[in-house]
N, C-alpha and C positions, 0 to 999 in steps of 0.2 A: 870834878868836885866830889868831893869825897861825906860820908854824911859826918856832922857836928857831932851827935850823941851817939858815939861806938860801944856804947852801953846797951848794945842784941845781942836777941838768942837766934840759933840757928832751928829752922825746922825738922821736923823729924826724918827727912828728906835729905838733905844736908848733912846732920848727923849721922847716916846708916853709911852715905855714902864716903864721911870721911874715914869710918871707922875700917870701913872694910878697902878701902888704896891703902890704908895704914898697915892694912894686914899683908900686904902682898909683896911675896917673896918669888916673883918670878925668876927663874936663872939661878936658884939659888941648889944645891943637890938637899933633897928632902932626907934621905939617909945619913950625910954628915951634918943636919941641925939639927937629928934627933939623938945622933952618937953626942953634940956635944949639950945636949937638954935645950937648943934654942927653936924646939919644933911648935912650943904652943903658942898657941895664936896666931899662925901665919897661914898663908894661901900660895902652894906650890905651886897649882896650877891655875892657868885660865881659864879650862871650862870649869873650873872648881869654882871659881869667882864670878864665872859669868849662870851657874847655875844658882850660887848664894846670892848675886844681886836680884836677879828673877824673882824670887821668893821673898826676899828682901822689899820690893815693892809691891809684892800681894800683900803683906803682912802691913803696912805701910797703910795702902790703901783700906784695911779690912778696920784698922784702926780709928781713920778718919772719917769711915762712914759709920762704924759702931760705938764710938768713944770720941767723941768731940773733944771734949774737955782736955783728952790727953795733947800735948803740944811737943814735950819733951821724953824722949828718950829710958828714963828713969822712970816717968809713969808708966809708960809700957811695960816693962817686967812685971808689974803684978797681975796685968789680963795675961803677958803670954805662959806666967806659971802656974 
């Protein structure tokens, strides 16, 4: 069963983590997506992604124990600039 009101948000958690599978370009040659401009935004490698996840959950966690209030994604850019 599936829930009635699909009217959510997803947590900050959730968010980090779709953004950044979004970004991965495993198998892909990082030199011919930059010859053809399609380098920005992607993650060649694994430990690249597995070192941005890492951080990614410090930052995550540093959030929900300093700024409660914040729930989404969007509120965070203004503490982390």
């Amino acid at each position: 069963m599936g829930r009635k009101n699909k009217a959510y948000s997803k947590d900050l958690h959730q968010q980090a983590y779709e953004r950044l599978v979004g970004m991965q370009a495993f198998g892909v040659s990082k030199k011919e997506a930059e010859a053809n401009g399609t380098a920005k935004n992607k993650i060649f490698s694994f430990k690249t992604y597995e070192a941005y996840w890492k951080h990614t959950k410090y930052f995550i966690k540093y959030i929900q124990a300093n700024h409660p209030e914040l729930y989404y994604s969007e509120g965070c850019q203004a503490v982390y600039e």
